[in-house]
C-alpha positions as CSV (number, residue, x, y, z in Angstrom):
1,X,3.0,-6.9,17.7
2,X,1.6,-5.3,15.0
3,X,2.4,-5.6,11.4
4,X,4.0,-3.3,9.1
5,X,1.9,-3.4,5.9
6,X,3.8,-3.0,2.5
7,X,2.2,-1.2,-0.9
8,X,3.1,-1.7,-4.4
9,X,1.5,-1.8,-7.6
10,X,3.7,-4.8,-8.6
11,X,6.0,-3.0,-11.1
12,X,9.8,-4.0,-11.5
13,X,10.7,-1.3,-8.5
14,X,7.7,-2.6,-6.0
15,X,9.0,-6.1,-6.6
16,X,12.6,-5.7,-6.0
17,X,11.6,-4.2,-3.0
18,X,9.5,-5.9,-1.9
19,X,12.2,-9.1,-1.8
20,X,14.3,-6.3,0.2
21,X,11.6,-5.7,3.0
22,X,10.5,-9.4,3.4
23,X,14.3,-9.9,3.8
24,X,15.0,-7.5,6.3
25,X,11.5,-7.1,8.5
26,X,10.4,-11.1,7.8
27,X,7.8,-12.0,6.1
28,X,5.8,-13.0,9.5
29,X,6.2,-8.9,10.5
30,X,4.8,-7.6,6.9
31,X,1.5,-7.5,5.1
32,X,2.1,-7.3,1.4
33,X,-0.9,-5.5,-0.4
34,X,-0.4,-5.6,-4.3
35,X,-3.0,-2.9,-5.7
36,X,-2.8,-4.9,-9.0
37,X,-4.5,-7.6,-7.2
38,X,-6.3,-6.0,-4.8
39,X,-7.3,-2.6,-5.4
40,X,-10.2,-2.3,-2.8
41,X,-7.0,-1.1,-0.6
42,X,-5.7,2.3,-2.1
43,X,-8.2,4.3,0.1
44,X,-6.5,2.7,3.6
45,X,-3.4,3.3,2.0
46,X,-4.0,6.9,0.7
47,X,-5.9,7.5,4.4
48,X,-2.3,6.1,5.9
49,X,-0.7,9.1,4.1
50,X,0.8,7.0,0.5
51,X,2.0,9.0,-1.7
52,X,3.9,6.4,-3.7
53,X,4.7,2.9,-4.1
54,X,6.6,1.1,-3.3
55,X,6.0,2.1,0.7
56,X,6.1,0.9,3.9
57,X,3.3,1.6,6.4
58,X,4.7,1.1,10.2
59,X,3.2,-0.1,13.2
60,X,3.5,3.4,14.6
61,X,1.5,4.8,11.2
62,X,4.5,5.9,9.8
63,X,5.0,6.0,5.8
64,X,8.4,5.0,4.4
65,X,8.1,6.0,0.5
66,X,11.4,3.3,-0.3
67,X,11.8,4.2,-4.2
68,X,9.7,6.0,-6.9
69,X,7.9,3.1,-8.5
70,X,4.8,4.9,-9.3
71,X,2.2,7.8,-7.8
72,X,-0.9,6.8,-6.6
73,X,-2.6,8.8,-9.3
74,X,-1.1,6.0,-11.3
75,X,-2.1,3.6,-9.4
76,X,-5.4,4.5,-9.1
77,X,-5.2,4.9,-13.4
């Protein structure tokens, strides 16, 4: 099975939910990218369709935007 892959920029909104996600999907069913740490992946995430982090990619390429932490224009800074 494929993983769903989580974004956020590590800000007090991305990190509480990212504790949510890994909660409810598992930690073994999520990738957690952190663009603070690893910013080479904003252009597979803005390709994916992010418009926001925190998000959740799917297995079936779908992008859940969970909470307004920050734009990717932000991101990006």
């Amino acid at each position: 099975m494929k993983k769903s892959v989580f974004y956020h920029a590590g800000c007090p909104v991305c990190v509480s939910a990212e504790h949510e996600i890994l909660e409810l999907v598992g930690r073994d069913n999520v990738e957690i990218v952190h663009f603070g740490q690893n910013k080479s992946r904003i252009p597979e995430a803005e390709k994916a369709g992010v418009k926001s982090v925190p998000a959740l990619l799917t297995p079936n390429g779908n992008v859940l935007h969970i909470n307004f932490g920050a734009s990717m224009a932000d991101v990006k800074g």
